[in-house]
N, C-alpha and C positions, 0 to 999 in steps of 0.2 A: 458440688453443683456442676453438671454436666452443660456445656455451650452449646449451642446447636450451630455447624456452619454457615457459614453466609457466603451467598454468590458475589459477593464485590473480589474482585479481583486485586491482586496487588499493587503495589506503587510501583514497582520494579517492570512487571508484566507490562502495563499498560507503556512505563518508558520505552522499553523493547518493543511493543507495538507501532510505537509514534515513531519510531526510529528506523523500523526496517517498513515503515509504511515513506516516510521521507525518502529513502534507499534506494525503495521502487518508484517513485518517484521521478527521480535522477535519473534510475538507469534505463526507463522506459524514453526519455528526453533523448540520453544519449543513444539510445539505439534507433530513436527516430532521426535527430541528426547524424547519424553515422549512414543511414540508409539513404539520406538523401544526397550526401556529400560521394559515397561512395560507388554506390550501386549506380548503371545505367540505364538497366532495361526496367521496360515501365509496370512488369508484371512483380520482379523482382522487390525493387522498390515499395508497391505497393502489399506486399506479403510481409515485409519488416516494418512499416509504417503501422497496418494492424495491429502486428506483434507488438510492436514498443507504446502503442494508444491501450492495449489490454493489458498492458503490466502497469501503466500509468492507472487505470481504474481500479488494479489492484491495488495497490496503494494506498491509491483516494479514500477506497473501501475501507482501508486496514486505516489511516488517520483520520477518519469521522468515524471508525467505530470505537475506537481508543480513545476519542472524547467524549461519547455518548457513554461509555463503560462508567464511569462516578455518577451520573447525575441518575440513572438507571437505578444503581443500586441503594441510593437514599431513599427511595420510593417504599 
């Protein structure tokens, strides 16, 4: 008897997801406080602040989609 595949994704995937969505996270924080501790000029500053607010919604993106992944595929 042949299976046909199913789009649910793995346990493993999904860990790897929550984990480098947690990553970004962090690293998007520390790049905004690194930008404000460090940098002076106000153009400067606010060009890394961006940067580290867009890796922060990557993230975000990547950890509410890695929980939305199971209950998707029950359906």
């Amino acid at each position: 008897m042949l299976v046909a595949p199913t789009n649910r994704l793995c346990c493993n995937q999904l860990g790897t997801m929550r984990l480098a969505g947690l990553l970004l996270l962090s690293a998007g924080w520390a790049i905004v406080l690194a930008a404000f501790l460090m940098l002076g000029a106000v153009a400067a500053r606010a060009a890394f602040v961006a940067a580290g607010v867009a890796i922060e919604l990557l993230g975000l993106g990547l950890v509410a989609r890695s929980h939305l992944s199971p209950r998707e595929a029950k359906r």
